[in-house]
Every structure is written in structure tokens, then in C-alpha cells.
C-alpha positions in Angstrom: -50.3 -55.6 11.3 -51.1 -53.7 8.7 -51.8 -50.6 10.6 -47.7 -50.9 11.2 -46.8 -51.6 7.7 -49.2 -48.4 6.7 -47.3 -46.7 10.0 -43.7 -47.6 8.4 -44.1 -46.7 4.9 -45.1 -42.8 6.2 -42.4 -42.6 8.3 -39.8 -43.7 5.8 -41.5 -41.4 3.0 -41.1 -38.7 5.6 -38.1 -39.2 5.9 -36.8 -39.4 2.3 -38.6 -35.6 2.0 -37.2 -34.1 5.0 -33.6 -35.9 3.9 -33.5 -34.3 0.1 -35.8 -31.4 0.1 -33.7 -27.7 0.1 -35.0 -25.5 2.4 -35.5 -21.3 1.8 -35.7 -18.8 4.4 -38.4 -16.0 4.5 -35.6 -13.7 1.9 -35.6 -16.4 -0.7 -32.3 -17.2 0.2 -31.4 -20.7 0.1 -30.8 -23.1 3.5 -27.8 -25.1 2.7 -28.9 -28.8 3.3 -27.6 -31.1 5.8 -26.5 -33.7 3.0 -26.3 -32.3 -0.3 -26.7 -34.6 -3.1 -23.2 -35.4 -5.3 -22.8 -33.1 -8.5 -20.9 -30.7 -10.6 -19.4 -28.5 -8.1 -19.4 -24.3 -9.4 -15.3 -24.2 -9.1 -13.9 -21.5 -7.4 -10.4 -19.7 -8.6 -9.9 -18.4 -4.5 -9.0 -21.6 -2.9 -8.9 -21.0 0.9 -5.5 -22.1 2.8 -7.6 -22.6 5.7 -8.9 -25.7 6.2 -11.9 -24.7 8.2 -13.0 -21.3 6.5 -12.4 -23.5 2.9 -14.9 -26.0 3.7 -17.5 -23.9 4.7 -17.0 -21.3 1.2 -17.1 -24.3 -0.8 -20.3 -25.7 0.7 -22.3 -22.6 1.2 -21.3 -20.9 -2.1 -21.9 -23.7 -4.4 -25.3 -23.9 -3.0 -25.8 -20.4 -2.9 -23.9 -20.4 -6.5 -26.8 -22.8 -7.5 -29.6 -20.6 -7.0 -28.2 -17.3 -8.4 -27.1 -19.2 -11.9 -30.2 -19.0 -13.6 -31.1 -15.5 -11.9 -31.0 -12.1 -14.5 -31.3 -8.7 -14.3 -33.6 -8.0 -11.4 -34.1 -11.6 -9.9 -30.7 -11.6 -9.7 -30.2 -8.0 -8.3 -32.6 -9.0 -5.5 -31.0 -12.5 -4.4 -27.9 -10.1 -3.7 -29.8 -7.7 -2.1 -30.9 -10.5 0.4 -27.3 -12.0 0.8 -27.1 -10.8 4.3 -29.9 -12.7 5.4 -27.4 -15.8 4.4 -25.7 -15.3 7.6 -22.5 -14.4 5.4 -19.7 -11.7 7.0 -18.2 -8.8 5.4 -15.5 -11.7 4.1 -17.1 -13.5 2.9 -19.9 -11.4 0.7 -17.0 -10.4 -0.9 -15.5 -13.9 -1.3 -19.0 -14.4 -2.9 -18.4 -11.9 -5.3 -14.6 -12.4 -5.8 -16.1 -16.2 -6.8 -19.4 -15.8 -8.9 -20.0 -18.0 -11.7 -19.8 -16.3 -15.4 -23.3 -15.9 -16.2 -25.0 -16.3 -19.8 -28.0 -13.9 -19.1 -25.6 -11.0 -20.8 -24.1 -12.9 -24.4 -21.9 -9.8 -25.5 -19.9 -9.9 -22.2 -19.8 -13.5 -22.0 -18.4 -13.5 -26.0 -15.6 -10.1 -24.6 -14.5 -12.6 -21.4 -14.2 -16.0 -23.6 -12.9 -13.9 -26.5 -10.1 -12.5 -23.8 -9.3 -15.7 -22.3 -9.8 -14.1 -19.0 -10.2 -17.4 -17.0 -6.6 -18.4 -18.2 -5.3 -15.4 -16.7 -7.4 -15.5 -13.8 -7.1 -19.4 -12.7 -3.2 -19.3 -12.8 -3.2 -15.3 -10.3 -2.0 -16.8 -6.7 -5.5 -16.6 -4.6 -6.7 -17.5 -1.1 -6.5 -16.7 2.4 -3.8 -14.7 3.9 -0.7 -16.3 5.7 -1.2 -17.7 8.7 -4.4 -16.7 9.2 -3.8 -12.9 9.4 -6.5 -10.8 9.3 -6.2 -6.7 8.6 -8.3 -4.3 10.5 -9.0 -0.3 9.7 -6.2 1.7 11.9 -4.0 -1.2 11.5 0.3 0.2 10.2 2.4 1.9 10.9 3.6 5.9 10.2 6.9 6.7 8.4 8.4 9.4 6.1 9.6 7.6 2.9 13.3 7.3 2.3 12.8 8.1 -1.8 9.8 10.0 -1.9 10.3 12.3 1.6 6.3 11.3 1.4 4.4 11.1 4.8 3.1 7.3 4.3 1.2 4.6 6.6 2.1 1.0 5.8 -1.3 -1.0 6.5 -0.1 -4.4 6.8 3.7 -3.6 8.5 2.5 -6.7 11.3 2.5 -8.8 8.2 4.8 -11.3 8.3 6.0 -9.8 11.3 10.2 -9.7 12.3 11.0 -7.9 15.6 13.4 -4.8 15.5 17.2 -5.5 15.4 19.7 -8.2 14.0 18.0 -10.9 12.3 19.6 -14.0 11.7 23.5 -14.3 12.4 23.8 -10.9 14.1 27.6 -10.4 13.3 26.5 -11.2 9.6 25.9 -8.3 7.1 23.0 -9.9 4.5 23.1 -7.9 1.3 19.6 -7.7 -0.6 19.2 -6.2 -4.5 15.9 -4.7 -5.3 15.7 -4.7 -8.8 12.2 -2.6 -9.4 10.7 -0.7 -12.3 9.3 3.3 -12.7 11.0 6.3 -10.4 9.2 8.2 -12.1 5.9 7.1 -11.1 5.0 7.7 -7.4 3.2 4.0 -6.8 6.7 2.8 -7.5 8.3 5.3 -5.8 6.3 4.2 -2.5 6.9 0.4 -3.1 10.6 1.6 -3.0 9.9 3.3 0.4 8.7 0.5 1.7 11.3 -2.0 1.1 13.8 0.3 2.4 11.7 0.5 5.8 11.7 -2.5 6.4 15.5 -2.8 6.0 16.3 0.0 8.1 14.8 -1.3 11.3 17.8 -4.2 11.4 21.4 -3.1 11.1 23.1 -6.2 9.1 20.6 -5.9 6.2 22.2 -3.8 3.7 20.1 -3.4 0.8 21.1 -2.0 -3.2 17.9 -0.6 -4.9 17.8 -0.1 -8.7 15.3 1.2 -11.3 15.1 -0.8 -14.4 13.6 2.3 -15.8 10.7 0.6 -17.6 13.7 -1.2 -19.8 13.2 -5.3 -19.7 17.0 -5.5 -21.4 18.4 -3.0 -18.6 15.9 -5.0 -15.5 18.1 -8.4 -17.0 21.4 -6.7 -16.4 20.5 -5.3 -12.9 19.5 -9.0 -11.8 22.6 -10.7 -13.4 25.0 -7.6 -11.5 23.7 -9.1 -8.5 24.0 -12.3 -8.8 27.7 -11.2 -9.7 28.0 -9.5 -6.9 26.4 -12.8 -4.8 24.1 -10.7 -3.1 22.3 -13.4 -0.7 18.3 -12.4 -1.6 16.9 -10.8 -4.8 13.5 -8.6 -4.2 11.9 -7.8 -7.4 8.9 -5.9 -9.2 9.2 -7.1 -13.3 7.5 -5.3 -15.9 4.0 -5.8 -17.4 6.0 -8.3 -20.0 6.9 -11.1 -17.4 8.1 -13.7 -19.0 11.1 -11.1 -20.5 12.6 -11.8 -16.0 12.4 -15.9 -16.1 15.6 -16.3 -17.9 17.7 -13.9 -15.1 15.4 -15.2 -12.7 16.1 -18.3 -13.1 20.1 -18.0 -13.4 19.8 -16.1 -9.7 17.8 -19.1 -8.0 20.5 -21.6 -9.8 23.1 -19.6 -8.0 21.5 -20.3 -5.3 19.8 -16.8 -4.0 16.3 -16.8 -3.3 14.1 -14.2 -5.3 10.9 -13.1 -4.2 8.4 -10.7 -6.5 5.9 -8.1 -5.4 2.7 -7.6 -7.1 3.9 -8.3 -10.3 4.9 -11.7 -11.2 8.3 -12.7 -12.8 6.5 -15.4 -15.1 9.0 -18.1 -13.7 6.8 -20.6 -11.7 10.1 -21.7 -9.5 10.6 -18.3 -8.1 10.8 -18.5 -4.3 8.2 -16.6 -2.9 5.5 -14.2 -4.7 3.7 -11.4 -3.0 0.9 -10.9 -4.7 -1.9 -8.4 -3.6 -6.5 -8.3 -4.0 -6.6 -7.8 -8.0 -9.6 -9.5 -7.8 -11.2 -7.9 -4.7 -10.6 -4.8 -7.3 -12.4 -6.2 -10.1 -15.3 -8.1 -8.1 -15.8 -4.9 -5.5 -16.2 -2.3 -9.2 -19.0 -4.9 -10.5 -21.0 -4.8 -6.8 -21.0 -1.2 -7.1 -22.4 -0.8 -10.1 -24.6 -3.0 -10.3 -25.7 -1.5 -6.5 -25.4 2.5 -8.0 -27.5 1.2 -11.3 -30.0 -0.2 -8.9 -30.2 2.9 -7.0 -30.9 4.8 -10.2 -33.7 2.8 -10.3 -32.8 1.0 -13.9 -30.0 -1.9 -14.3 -28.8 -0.4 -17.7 -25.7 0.9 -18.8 -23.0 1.6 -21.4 -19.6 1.3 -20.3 -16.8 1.8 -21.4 -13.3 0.5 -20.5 -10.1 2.0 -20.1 -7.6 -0.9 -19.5 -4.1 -1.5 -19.2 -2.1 -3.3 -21.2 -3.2 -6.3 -22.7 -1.9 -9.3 -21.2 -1.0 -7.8 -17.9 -2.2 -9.7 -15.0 -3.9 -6.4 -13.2 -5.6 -5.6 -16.3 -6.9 -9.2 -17.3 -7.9 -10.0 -13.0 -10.0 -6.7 -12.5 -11.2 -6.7 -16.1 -12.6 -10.5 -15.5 -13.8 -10.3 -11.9 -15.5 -6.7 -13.1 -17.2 -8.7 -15.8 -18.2 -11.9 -14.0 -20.2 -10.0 -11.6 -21.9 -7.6 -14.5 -22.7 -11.0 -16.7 -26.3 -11.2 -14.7 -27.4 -7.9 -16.1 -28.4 -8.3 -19.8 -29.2 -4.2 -19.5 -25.4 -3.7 -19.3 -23.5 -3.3 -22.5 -19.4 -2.7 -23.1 -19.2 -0.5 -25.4 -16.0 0.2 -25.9 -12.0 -1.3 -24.7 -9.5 0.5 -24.7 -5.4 0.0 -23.8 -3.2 2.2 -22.6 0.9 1.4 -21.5 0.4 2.5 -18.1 0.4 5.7 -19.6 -2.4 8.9 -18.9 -1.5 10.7 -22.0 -2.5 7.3 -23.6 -5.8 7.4 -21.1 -6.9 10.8 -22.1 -6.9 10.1 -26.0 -8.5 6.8 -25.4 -11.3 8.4 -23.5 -11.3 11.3 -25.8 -12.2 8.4 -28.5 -14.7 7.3 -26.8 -16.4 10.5 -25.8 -16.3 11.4 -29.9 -17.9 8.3 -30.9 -20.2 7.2 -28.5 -23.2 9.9 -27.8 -24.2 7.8 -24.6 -21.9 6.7 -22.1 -23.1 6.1 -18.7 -19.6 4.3 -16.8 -15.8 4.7 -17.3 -14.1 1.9 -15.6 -10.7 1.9 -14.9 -7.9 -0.6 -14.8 -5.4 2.0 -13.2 -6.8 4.9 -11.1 -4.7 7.1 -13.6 -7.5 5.8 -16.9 -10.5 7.1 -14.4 -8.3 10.7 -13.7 -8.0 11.0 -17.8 -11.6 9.7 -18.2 -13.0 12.3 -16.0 -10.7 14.9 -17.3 -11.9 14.4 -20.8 -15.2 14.2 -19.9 -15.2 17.6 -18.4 -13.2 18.9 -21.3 -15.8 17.7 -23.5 -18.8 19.1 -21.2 -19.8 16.0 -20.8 -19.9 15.1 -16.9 -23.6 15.4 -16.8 -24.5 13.6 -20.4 -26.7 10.7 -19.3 -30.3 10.2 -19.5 -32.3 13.2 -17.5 -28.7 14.8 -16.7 -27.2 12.4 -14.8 -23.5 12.0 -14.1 -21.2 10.2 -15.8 -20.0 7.3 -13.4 -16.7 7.1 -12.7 -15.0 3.7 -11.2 -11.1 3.5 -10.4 -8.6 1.7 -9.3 -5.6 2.0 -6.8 -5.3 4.8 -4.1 -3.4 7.5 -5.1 -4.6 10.8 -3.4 -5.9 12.0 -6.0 -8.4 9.2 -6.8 -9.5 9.1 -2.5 -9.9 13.0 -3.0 -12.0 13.1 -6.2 -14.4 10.1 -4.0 -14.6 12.6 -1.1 -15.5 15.4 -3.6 -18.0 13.5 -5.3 -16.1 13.4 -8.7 -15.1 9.8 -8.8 -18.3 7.3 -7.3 -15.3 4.4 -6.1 -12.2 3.9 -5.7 -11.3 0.1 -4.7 -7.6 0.2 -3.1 -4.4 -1.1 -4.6 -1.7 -0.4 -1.9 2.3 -0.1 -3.1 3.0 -0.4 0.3 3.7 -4.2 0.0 7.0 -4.5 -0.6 7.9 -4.1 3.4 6.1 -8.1 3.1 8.7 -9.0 0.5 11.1 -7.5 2.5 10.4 -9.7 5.9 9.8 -12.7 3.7 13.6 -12.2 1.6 14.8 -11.6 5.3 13.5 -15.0 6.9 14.8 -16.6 3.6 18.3 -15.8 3.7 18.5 -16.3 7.4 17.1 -19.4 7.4 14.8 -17.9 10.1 11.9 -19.6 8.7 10.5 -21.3 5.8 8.4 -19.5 3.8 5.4 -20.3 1.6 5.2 -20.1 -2.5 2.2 -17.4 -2.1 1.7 -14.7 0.5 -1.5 -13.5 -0.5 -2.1 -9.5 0.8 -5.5 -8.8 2.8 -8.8 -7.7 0.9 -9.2 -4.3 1.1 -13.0 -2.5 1.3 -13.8 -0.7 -1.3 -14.1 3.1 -0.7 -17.1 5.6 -1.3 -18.1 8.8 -0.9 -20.1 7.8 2.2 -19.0 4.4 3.4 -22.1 3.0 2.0 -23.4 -0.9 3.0 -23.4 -2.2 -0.6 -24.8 -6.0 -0.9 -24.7 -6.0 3.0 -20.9 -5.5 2.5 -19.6 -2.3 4.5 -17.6 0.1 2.5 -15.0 2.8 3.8 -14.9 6.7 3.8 -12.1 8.1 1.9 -11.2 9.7 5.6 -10.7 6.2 6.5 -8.6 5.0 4.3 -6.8 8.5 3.1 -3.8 7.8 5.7 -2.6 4.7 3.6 -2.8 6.7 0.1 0.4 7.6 -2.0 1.5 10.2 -3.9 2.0 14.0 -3.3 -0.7 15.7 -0.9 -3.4 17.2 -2.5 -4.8 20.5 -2.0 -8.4 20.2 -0.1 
């Protein structure tokens, strides 16, 4: 009898270990457990509209999210390094990344992100999975020749959202649409133009009215309340940095009764229809993994940097800015030097980064909010014979944002180390959405969320077990002029 009792008590306490003990693999990377005990959850700001793929992030990254927290500098460095061995995809290692904790290994960037209230701006920016599942693949678009820019362009996600050719809707009806968008003068804005007006020519009832607000909030306010005049029957608009200056016309439109949908930008009034918004914090979270990846490479995780932002307050600035920070708060070796703002203008850029280059005798990184910040950077840099000023010679790292050509062709030559993509060629999605709207074709969600885009480097490297692009690859979807090779 006793032998049994003796028998019982080792099989339960065997049990209670093999029940609650957390497992490692030969990496170091942890086994998510089979029941894991109840506590504070890591909270993610990229909620998942799929049920299935949102279970399984939340449960493997708070586990994994777990681990890393009290991880610095090079333990931290190496439990990315062994992320593939997680079992994670290309997805979601940059999920991971898009998600990561604020760290307190590195105090001055966690005072510059609280300071910044980058959290507020970040936990309110439309996240998760795209519509419907939809998943983008490299080749994916479709050719054109834009109607404003006379611009060879390839729309990447033209299956979005998808409406066939033809009529839509009542085919004897002609809808009328306003665009109501910001910055001819500017060829991102030109190309979101194009691609609006793409979209409308492939069915002959939509008749659409396009209108530059020319970077005026008061003259944007007018063009919105003309169409509601008019009773145009959808409103398709990209608002200025400033975004609660569109609520009040906003608002008057969707009393009257006409849907509005945004793109990109946001109009800062929480009831408007639909809002396309695109991978801000793919941007953000994709600059800090290749840093932190070329730093490592370099063989030492330290670093000035130095940031050339956007305006204050403006949600591409404060996303990329965050996620770019969240990711670099492991590294207590990193330092921000310097933050400067520019309105979205390169003049502004240069004499920021000319600033920067006269008061600081060591800079290793420009980051850029706007791909045109990282074009003055290096510029100034240059002008200032200062490309190769880092310790033992090194180059000056340059990181930027959106896809112009320019910023692809300086990757390809080596002059810019990344560019992480910011397509204009979204607006053909606010298009089909505004088109199933005022047809009543379909109901549409809140938040269409655009694909993650992989970042692009000089030779598609595998960063973090995360597969970049070549700027070949991704060069057919760029805007802007063609630039001499």
C-alpha cells in the first residue's frame, strides 16, 4: 500500500513539472507552453481581423515578448538573430517587430518616446490584417500611364478590393465622385491622383471631379462643401498633415448623406465612412531591424542618430518615429542625438541636416520620416565631405522612407543602405471602396488596412530571418520622374 501511495505522489509531482515548466529549444528560443499560466498580457497595437492568425500572434508573441523584455544590447541582438528557429514566417517576424514592447534597457529613448506621446498617436493609427484576408505577392499590379503625371506607373495592389471592368451599380446611372486631395506639385500626390482616376476610367457611369487643395486647409474646406453643393454621391479625400482642420466639412458631407472615404491621411473625424490607411508602422519597425542588423554587422551596437522628421503631430511622422524607436530601445549603445522637423519641405531638410552636420562631430545614422529628409541628409553630408566621417572611415548610414525613384536608385547605388516603401498608389483602393459605397454594391468596413511591404536593400539581404527586396524588384512600383542610371 504504501509502495502505491509513494507510486502516486511521483506521478502527480511529475505531472505538475511537465504541466508548468517552459520549454527552450537548442537557439534559446522559447517553446510556447501548452497551458500558459494567467497574467499581464504585452498588448499589441496590430490587432489581427483574423480570427485564426490573431490567436496564434497573441499567444506566441507574448510568450516570445516575455523572454526578450529583459534582454539588452547583445542578448537581445542574439534572441532576434535566432527568431527563425521560432518557426515564425516572413509575416509574422515583421508582426513581431511591428509589435515589440518599449524597452527600458536604453533610458534617453524611452524619456524622447514618453516625452512625445508616441503611444497616443500610435494606439489610435487603424492596424491589422488586410481585408478579407488578402495577401500581396512581388509581381502582383497592374501597368498604366498616369492620367496627371503622363508617368509610366505599376499599381501593386489594383486586385485589392477588386470590381470587375464596366458599369457598376445601376448601369444607366452616372455616379459623380469629388476627390478633394492636397500637393500637385509634389509627384507622391500627383501619383495618388493617377490612381484614383484609374480606377474610374475602367467603368463608364463613374464620373469623377479632382481638385487640389493646394496645401491650403481654408481652400480644402471649400472644395468639400462645393461638393456637397453640387450633391456629388461619394467624397474621396487626402487632408492635410493638420487633420482635425477636415472634421467640420467632413462631417457636414456625411450629414448630407454622401459617404467620404480618406487615403493615407486621416480626416481626424472618427465617423468618416471608410479610411484607407497604409504600413506606417511596417516603415518605422522595418528602419529599427536594419539597423540594429547593419550595427551588428559592423561588429559594435553603437550609434548616433540623428532624426529628420516631419511635422510634429502628423501621424506618419509620430508611427515611423515610434515603431523606429521601440525596436532601438534594446540597444543602450544607441543614442538620438538630435530631432529635427521639417513641413514636408527638402529646403527645410537640408538646413536641418546642415545643423546637425555643424554641431555634432560624430554622426553615424540619418533617419528619415520622408524619403525627401534622407535625399537632403545625404546631400548635405556630401556637401560637407562628410559621407565617410565615422569611426575608421565608415559611411554615414542613410535610412529613408517612401519609394520615390530616387530613394530605390540611391539603394541600388549604394548611397542610401534602405529604403522601406510607402506607395501613393492607394488611392485606386479608395476608389473601389467609394464605388461599392455609393452603389450599394457592398458594405464596406471602417479600416482597409494596405499590405506590408518588405523593406528594400541594396542586395535583398535576410535580415532577422526576414527576406528583404532588391531595388530591381520593387523599382516597377516607384513614383516620380525616371532617373538617369
Amino acid at each position: 500500500m504504501k509502495k502505491k501511495i509513494f507510486a502516486c505522489i511521483i506521478i502527480f509531482i511529475c505531472y505538475i513539472v511537465a504541466h508548468f515548466t517552459i520549454g527552450y529549444n537548442k537557439k534559446g528560443i522559447e517553446v510556447i507552453e501548452q497551458n500558459p499560466p494567467q497574467e499581464e498580457v504585452v498588448k499589441s497595437n496590430h490587432q489581427s481581423t483574423n480570427t485564426t492568425s490573431q490567436n496564434l500572434e497573441k499567444k506566441d508573441f507574448t510568450h516570445l515578448y516575455k523572454t526578450l523584455k529583459p534582454l539588452s544590447g547583445q542578448d537581445a541582438l542574439t534572441f532576434f538573430e535566432n527568431l527563425p528557429a521560432s518557426g515564425l514566417t516572413d509575416a509574422e517576424i515583421l508582426d513581431f517587430f511591428i509589435n515589440i514592447p518599449l524597452s527600458d534597457a536604453n533610458p534617453e529613448i524611452v524619456e524622447l518616446y514618453k516625452r512625445e506621446e508616441f503611444d497616443k498617436f500610435m494606439s489610435t493609427y487603424p492596424s491589422g490584417a488586410p481585408y478579407n484576408g488578402y495577401k500581396w505577392t512581388k509581381g502582383n499590379g497592374t501597368p498604366f500611364k498616369g492620367d496627371f503625371s503622363s508617368l509610366d506607373l505599376k499599381l501593386p495592389f489594383s486586385d485589392y478590393v477588386s470590381i470587375e471592368n464596366g458599369p457598376v451599380g445601376n448601369h444607366n446611372q452616372t455616379y459623380r465622385i469629388g476627390v478633394a486631395i492636397h500637393g500637385f506639385d509634389q509627384p507622391w500626390c500627383v501619383s495618388l491622383a493617377d490612381a484614383a482616376q484609374w480606377e474610374a476610367d475602367r467603368h463608364p457611369n463613374i464620373e469623377i471631379d479632382v481638385r487640389d487643395g493646394q496645401w491650403d486647409n481654408d481652400q480644402m474646406a471649400d472644395i468639400i462643401d462645393s461638393f456637397i453643393l453640387q450633391k456629388v454621391h461619394g467624397i474621396l479625400t487626402w487632408p492635410m498633415v493638420e487633420a482635425e482642420t477636415t472634421i467640420a466639412p467632413v462631417q457636414r458631407a456625411i450629414e448630407a448623406g454622401i459617404p467620404v472615404v480618406s487615403v493615407d491621411r486621416m480626416t481626424g473625424l472618427e465617423e468618416t465612412t471608410s479610411r484607407i490607411t497604409g504600413n506606417f508602422p511596417a516603415n518605422g519597425a522595418q528602419s529599427g531591424m536594419y539597423l540594429v542588423w547593419k550595427l551588428a554587422s559592423e561588429g559594435e551596437l553603437k550609434a548616433n542618430v540623428v532624426l529628420l522628421r516631419k511635422p510634429l503631430g502628423s501621424t506618419a511622422d509620430a508611427n515611423r518615429t515610434g515603431h523606429f524607436l521601440r525596436v532601438l530601445s534594446y540597444f543602450p549603445g544607441i543614442k538620438i542625438v538630435k530631432s529635427l522637423h521639417d513641413k514636408d519641405s527638402t529646403a527645410e531638410a537640408y538646413a536641418n541636416a546642415q545643423v546637425a552636420l555643424n554641431e555634432l562631430p560624430e554622426i553615424d545614422v540619418f533617419f528619415g520620416t520622408g524619403d525627401h529628409e534622407t535625399i537632403a541628409a545625404y546631400d548635405a553630408s556630401e556637401s560637407a565631405n562628410r559621407l565617410h566621417s565615422r569611426k575608421d572611415g565608415k559611411k554615414i548610414i542613410f535610412l529613408s522612407i517612401d519609394d520615390s525613384k530616387t530613394a530605390i536608385t540611391r539603394v541600388r547605388s549604394g548611397q542610401f543602405e534602405l529604403n522601406t516603401p510607402y506607395t501613393p498608389l492607394i488611392s485606386d483602393i479608395g476608389m473601389r471602396t467609394l464605388i461599392n459605397l455609393v452603389t450599394k454594391d457592398q458594405s464596406m468596413p471602417h479600416d482597409i488596412i494596405t499590405p506590408n511591404i518588405p523593406m528594400v536593400t541594396q542586395n535583398g539581404d535576410v535580415i532577422f530571418g526576414f527576406q528583404t527586396q532588391t531595388p530591381d524588384q520593387w523599382y516597377e512600383y516607384t513614383f516620380g520622374p525616371p532617373i538617369d542610371q
